[in-house]
PDB file with one MODEL, atoms N, CA, C and O in Angstrom:
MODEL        1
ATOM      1  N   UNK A   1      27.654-211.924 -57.072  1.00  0.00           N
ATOM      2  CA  UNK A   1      27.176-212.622 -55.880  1.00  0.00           C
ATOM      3  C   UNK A   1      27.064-211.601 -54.739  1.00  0.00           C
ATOM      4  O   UNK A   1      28.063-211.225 -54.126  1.00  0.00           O
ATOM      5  N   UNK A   2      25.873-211.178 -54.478  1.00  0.00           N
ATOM      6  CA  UNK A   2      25.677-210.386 -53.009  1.00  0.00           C
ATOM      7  C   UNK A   2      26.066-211.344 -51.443  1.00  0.00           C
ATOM      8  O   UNK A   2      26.332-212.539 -51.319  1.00  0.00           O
ATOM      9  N   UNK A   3      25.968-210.342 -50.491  1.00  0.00           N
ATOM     10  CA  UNK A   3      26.598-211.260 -49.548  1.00  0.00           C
ATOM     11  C   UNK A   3      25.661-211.892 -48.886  1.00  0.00           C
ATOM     12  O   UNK A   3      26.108-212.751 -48.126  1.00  0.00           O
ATOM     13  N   UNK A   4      24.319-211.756 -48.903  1.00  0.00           N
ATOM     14  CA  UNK A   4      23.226-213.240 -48.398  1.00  0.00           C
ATOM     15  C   UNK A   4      23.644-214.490 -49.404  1.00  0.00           C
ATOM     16  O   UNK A   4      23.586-215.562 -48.802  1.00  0.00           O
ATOM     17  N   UNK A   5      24.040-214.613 -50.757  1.00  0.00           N
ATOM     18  CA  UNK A   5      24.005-215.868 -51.325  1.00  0.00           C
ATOM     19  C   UNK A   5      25.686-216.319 -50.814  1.00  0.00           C
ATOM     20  O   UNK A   5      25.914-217.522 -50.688  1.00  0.00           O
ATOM     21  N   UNK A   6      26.713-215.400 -50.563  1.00  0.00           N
ATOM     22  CA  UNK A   6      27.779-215.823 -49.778  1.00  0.00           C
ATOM     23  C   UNK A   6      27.810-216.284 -48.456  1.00  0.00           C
ATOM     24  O   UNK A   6      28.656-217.000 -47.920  1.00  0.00           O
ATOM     25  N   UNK A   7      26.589-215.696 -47.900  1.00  0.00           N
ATOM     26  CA  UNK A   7      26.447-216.522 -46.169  1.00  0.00           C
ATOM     27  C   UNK A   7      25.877-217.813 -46.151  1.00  0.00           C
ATOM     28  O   UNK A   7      26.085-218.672 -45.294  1.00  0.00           O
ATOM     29  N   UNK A   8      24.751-217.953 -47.682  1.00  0.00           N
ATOM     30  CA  UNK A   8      23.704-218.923 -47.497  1.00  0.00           C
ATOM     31  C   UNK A   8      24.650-220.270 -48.082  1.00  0.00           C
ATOM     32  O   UNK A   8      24.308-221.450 -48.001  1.00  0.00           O
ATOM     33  N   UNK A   9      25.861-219.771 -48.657  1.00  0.00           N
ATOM     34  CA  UNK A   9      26.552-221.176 -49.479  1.00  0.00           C
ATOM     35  C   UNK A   9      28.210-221.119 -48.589  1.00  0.00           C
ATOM     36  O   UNK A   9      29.169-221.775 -48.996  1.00  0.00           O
ATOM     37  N   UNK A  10      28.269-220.302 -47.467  1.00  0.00           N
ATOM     38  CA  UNK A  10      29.004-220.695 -46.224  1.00  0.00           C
ATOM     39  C   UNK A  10      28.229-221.358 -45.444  1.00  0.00           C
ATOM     40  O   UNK A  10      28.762-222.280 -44.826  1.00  0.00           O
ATOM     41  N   UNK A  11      27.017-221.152 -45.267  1.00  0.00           N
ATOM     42  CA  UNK A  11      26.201-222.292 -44.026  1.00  0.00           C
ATOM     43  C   UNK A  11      25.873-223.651 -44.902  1.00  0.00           C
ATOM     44  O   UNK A  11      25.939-224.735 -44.323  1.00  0.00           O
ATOM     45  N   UNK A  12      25.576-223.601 -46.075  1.00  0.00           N
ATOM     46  CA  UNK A  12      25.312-224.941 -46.777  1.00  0.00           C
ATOM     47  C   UNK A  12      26.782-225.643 -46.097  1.00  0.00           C
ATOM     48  O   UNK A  12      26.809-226.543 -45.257  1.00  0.00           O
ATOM     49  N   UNK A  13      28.105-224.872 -46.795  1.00  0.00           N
ATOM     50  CA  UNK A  13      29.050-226.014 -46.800  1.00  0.00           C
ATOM     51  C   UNK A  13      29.722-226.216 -44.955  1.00  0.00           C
ATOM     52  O   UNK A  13      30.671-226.892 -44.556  1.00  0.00           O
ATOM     53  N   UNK A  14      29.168-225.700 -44.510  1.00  0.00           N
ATOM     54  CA  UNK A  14      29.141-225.586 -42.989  1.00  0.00           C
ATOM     55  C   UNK A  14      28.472-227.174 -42.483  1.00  0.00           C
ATOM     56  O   UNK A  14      28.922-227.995 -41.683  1.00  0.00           O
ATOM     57  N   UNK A  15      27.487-227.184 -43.143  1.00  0.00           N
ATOM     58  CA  UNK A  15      26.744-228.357 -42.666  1.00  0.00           C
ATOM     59  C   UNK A  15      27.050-229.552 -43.093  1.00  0.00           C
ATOM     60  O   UNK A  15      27.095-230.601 -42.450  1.00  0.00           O
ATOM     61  N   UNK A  16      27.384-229.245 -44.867  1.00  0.00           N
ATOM     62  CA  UNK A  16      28.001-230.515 -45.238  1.00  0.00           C
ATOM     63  C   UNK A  16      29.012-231.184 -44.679  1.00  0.00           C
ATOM     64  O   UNK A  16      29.069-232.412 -44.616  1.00  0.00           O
ATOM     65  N   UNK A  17      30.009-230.257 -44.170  1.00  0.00           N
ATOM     66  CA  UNK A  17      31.287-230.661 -43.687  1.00  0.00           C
ATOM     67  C   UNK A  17      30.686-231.816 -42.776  1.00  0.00           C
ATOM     68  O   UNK A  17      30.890-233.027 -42.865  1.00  0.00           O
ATOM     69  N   UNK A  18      29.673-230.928 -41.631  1.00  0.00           N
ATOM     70  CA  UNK A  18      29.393-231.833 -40.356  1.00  0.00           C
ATOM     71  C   UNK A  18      28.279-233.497 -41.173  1.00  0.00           C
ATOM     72  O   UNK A  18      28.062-234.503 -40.498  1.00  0.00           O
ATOM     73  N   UNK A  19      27.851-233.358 -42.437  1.00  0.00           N
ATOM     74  CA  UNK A  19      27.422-234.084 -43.064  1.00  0.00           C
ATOM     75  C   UNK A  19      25.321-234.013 -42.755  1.00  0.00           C
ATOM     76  O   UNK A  19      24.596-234.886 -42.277  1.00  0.00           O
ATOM     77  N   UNK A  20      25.139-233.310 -43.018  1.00  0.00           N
ATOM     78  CA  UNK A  20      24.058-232.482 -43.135  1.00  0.00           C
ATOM     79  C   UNK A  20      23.590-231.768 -44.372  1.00  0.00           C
ATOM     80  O   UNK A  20      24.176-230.736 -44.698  1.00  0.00           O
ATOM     81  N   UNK A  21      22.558-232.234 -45.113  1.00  0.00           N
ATOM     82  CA  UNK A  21      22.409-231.956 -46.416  1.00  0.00           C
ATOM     83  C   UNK A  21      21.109-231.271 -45.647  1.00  0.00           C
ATOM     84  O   UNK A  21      20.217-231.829 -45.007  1.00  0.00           O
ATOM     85  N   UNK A  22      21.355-229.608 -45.988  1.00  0.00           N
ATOM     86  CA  UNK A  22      20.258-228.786 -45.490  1.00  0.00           C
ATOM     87  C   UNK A  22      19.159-228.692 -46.255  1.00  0.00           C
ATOM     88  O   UNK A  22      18.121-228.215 -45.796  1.00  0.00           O
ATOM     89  N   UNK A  23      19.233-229.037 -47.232  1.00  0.00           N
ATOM     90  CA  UNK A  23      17.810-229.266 -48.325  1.00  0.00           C
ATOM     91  C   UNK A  23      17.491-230.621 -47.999  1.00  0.00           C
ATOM     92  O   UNK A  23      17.409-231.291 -49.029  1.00  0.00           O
ATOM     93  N   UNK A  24      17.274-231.297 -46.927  1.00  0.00           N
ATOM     94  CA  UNK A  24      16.819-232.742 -47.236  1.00  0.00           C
ATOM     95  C   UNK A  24      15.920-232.487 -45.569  1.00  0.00           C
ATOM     96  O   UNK A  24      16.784-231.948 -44.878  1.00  0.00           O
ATOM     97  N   UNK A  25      14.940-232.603 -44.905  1.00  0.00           N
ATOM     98  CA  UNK A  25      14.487-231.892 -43.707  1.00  0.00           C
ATOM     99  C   UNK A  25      14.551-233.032 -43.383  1.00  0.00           C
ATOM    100  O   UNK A  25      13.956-232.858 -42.320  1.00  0.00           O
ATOM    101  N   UNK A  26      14.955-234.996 -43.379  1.00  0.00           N
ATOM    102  CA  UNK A  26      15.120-235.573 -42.194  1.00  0.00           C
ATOM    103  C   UNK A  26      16.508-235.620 -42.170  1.00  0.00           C
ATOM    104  O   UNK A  26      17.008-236.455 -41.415  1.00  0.00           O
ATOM    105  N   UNK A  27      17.283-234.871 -42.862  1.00  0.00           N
ATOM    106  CA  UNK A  27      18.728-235.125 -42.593  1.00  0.00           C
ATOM    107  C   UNK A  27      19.068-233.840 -41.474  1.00  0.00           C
ATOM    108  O   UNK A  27      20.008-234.014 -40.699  1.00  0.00           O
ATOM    109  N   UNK A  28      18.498-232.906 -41.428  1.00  0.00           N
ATOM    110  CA  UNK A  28      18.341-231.574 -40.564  1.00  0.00           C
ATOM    111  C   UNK A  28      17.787-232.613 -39.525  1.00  0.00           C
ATOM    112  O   UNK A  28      18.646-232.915 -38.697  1.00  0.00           O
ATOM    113  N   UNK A  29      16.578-233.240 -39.348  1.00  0.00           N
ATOM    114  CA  UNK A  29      15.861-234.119 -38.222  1.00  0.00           C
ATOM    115  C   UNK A  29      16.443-234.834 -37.218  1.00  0.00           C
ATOM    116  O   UNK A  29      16.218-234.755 -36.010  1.00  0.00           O
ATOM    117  N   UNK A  30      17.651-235.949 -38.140  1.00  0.00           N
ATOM    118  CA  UNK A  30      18.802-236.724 -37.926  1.00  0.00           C
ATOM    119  C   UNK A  30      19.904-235.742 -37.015  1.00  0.00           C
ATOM    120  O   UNK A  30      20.613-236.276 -36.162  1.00  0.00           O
ATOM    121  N   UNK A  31      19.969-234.369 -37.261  1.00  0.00           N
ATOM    122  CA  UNK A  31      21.009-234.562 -36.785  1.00  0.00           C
ATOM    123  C   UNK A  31      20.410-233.400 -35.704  1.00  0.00           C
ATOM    124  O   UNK A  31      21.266-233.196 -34.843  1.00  0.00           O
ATOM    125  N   UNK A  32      19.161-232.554 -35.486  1.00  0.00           N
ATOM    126  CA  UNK A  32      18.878-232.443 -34.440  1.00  0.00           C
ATOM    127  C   UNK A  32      18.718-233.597 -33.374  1.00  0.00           C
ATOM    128  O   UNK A  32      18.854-233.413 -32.164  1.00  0.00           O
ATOM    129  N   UNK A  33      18.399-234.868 -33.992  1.00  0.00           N
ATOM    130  CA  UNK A  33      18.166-235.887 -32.891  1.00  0.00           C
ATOM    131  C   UNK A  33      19.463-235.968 -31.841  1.00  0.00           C
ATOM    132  O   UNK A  33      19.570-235.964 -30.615  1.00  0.00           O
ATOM    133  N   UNK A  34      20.530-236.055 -33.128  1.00  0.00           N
ATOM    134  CA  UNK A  34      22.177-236.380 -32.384  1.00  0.00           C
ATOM    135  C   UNK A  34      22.602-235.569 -31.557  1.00  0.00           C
ATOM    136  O   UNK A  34      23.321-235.985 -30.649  1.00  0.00           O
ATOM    137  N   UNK A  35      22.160-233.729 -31.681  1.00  0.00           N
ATOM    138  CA  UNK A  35      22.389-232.924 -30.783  1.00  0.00           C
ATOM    139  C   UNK A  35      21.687-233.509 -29.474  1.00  0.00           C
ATOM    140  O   UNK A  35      22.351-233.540 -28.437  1.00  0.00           O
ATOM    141  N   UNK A  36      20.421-233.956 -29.478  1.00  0.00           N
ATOM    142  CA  UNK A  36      19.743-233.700 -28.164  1.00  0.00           C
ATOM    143  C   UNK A  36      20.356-235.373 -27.500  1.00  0.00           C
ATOM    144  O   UNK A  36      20.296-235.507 -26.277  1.00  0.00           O
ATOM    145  N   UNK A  37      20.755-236.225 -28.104  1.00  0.00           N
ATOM    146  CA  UNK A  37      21.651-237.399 -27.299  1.00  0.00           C
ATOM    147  C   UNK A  37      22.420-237.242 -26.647  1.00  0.00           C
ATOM    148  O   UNK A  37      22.595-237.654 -25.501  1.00  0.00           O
ATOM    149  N   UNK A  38      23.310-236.291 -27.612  1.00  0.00           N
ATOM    150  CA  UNK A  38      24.742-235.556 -26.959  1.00  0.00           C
ATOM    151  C   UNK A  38      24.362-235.150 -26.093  1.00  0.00           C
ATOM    152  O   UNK A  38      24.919-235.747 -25.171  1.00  0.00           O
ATOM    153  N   UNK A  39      23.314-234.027 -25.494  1.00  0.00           N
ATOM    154  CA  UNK A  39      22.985-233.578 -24.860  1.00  0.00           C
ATOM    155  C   UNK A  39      22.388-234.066 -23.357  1.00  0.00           C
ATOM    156  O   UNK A  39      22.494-233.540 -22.249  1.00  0.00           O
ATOM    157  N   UNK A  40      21.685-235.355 -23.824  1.00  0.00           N
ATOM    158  CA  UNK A  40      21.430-236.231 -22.883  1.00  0.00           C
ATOM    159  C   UNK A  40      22.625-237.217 -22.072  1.00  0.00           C
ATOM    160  O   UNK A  40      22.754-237.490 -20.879  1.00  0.00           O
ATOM    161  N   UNK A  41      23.118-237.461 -22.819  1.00  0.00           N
ATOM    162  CA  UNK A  41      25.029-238.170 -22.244  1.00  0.00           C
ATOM    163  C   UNK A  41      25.921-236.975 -21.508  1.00  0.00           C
ATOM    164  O   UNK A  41      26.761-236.997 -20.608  1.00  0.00           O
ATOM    165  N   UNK A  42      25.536-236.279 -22.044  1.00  0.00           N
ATOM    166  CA  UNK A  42      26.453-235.236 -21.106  1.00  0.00           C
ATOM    167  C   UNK A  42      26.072-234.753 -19.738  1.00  0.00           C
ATOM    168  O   UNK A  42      26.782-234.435 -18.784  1.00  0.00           O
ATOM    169  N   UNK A  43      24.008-234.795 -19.975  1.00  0.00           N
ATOM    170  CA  UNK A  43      23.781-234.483 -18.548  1.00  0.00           C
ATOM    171  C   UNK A  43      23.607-235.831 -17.720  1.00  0.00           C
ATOM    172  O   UNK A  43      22.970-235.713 -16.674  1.00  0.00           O
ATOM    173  N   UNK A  44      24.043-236.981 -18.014  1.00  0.00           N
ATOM    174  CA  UNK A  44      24.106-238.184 -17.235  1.00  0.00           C
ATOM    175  C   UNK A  44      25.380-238.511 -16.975  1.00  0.00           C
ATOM    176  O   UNK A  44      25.655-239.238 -16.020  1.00  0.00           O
ATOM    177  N   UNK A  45      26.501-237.908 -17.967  1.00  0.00           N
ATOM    178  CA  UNK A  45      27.958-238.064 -16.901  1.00  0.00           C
ATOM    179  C   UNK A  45      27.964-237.115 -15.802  1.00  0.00           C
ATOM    180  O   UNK A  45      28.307-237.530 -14.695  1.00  0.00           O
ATOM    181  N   UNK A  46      27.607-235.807 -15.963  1.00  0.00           N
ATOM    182  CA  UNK A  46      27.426-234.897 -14.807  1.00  0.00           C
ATOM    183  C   UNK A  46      26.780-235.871 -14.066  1.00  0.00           C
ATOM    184  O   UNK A  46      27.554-236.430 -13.289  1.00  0.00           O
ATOM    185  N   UNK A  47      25.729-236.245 -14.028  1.00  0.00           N
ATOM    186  CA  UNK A  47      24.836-236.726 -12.605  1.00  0.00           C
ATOM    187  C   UNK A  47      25.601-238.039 -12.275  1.00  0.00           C
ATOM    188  O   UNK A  47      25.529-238.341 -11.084  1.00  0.00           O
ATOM    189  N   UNK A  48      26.397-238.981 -13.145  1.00  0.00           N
ATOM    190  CA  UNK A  48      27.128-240.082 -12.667  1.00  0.00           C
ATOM    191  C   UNK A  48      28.379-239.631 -11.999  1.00  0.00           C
ATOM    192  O   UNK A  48      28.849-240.445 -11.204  1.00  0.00           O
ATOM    193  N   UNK A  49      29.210-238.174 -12.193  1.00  0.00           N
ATOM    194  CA  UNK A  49      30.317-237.925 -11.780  1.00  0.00           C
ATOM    195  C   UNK A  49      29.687-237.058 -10.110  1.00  0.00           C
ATOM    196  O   UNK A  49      30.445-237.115  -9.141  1.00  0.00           O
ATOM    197  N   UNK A  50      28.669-236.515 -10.001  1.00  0.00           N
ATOM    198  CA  UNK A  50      28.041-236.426  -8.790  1.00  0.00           C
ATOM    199  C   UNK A  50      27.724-237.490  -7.987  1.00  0.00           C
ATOM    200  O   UNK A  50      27.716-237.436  -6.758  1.00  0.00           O
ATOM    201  N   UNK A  51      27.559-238.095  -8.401  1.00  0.00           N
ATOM    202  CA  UNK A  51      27.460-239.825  -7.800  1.00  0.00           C
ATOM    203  C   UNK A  51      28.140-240.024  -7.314  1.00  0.00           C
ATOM    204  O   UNK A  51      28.064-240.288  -6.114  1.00  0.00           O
ATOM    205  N   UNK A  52      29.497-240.000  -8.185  1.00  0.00           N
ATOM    206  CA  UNK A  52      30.823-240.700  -7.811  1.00  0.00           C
ATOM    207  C   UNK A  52      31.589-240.153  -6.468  1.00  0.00           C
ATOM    208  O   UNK A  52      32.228-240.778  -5.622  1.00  0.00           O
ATOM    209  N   UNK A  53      31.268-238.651  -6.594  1.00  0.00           N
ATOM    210  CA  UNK A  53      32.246-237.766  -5.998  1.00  0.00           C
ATOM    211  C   UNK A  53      31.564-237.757  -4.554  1.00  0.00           C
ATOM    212  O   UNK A  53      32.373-237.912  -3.639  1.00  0.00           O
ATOM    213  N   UNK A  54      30.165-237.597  -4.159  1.00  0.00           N
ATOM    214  CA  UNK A  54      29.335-237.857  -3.616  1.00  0.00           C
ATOM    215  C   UNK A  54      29.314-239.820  -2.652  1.00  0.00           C
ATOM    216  O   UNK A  54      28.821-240.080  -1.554  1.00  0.00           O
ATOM    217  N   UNK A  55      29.899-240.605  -3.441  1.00  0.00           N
ATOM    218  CA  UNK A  55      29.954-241.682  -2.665  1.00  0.00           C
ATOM    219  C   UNK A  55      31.460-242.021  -2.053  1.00  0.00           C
ATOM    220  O   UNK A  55      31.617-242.784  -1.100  1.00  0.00           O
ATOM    221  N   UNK A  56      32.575-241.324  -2.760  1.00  0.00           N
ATOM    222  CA  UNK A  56      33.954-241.432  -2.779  1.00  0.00           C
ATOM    223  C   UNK A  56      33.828-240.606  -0.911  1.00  0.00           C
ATOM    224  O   UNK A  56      34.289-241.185   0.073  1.00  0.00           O
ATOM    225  N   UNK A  57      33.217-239.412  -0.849  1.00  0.00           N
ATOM    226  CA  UNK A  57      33.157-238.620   0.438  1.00  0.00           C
ATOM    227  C   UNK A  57      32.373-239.494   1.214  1.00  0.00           C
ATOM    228  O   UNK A  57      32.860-239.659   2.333  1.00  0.00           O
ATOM    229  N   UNK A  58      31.475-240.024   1.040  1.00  0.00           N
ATOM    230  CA  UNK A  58      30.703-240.601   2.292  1.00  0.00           C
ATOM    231  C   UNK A  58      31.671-242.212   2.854  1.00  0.00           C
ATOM    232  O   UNK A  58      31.757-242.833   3.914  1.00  0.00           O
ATOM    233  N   UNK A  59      32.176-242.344   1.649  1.00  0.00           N
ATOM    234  CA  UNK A  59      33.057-243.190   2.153  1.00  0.00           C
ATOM    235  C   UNK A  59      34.270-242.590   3.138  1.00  0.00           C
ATOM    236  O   UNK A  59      34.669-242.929   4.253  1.00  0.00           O
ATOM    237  N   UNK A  60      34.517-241.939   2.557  1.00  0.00           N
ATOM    238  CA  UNK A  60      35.747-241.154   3.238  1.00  0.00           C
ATOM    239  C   UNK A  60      35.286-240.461   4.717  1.00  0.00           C
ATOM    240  O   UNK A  60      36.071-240.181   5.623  1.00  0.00           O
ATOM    241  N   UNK A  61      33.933-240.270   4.732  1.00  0.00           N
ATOM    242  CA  UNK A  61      33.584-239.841   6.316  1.00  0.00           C
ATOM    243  C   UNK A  61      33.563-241.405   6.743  1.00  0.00           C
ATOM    244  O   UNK A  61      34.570-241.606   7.422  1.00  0.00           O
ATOM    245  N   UNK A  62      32.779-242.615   6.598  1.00  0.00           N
ATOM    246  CA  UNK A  62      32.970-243.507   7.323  1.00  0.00           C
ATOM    247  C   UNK A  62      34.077-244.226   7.496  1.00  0.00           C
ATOM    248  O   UNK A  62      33.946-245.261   8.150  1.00  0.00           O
ATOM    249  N   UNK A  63      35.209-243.937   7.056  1.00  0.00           N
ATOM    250  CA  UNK A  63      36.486-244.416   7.049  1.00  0.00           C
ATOM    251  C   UNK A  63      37.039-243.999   8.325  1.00  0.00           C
ATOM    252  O   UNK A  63      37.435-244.678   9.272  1.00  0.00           O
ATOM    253  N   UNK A  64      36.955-242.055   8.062  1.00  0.00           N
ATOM    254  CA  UNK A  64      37.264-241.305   9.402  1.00  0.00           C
ATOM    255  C   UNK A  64      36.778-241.889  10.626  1.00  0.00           C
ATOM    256  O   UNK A  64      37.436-242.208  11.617  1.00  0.00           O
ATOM    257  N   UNK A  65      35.401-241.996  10.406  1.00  0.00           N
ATOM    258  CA  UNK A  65      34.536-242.521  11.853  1.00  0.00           C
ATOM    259  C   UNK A  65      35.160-243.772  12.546  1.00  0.00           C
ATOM    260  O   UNK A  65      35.584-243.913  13.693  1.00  0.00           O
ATOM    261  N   UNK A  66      35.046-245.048  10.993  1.00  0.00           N
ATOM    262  CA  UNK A  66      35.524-245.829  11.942  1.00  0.00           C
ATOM    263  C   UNK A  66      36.793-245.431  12.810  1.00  0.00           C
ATOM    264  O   UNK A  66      36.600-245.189  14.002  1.00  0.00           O
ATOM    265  N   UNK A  67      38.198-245.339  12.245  1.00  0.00           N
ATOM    266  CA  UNK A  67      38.891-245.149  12.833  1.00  0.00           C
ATOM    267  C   UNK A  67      38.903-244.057  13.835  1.00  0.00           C
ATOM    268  O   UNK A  67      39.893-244.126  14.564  1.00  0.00           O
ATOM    269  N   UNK A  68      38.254-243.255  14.046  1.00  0.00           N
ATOM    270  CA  UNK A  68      38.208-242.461  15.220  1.00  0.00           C
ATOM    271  C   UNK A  68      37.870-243.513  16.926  1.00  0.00           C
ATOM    272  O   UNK A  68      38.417-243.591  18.026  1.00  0.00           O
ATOM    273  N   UNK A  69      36.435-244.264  16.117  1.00  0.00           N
ATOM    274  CA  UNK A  69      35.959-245.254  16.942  1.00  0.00           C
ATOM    275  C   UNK A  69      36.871-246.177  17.334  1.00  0.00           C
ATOM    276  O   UNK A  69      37.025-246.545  18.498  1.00  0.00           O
ATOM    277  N   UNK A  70      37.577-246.622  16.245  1.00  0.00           N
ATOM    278  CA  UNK A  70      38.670-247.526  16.768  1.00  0.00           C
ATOM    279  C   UNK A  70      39.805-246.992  17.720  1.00  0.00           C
ATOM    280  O   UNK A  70      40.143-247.730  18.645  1.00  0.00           O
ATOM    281  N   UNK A  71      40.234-246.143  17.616  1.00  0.00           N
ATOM    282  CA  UNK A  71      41.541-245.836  18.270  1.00  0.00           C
ATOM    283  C   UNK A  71      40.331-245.285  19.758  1.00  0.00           C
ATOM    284  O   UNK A  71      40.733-245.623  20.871  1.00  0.00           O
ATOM    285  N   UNK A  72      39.291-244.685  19.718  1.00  0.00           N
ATOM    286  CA  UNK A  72      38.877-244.640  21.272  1.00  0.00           C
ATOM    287  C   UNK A  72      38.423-245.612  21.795  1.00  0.00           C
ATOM    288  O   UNK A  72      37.986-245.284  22.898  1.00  0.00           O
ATOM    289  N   UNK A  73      38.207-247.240  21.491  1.00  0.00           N
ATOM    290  CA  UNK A  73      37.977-248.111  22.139  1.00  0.00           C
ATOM    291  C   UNK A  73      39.327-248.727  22.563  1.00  0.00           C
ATOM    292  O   UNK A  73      39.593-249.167  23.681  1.00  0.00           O
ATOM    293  N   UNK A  74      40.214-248.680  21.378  1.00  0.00           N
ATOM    294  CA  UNK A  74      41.686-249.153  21.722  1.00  0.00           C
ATOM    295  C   UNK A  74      42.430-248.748  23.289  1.00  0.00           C
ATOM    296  O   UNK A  74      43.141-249.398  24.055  1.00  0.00           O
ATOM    297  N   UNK A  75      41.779-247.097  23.329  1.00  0.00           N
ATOM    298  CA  UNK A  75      42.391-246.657  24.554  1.00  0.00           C
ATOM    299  C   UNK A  75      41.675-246.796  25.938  1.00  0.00           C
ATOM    300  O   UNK A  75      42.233-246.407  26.964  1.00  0.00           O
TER     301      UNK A  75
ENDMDL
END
């Protein structure tokens, strides 16, 4: 066994593990699809955790405000 048929039957069982039968091209298809989902969920928690962090502060400035406002009408 030379070492291309040792790399080529480490990447076969590489894939199987992840369950990817590399001789079958919609099972390769299938699971490029799953990469690019993953991929899509991940860049929509980023933009939902920008959201979050982003509305948590604007709250937190109008919190400040009011009470600034409040305690100078108080006086």
């Amino acid at each position: 066994m030379n070492e291309q048929d040792a790399a080529d039957r480490a990447v076969k069982k590489v894939f199987a593990i992840l369950g990817v039968d590399i001789d079958k091209p919609e099972s390769i298809e299938e699971f490029r699809e799953d990469l690019r989902f993953g991929r899509k969920l991940r860049k929509a928690a980023d933009h939902g955790t920008m959201a979050f962090v982003g509305t948590v502060v604007v709250g937190l400035c109008v919190a400040a405000w009011a009470g600034i406002g409040a305690k100078l009408i108080s006086d």
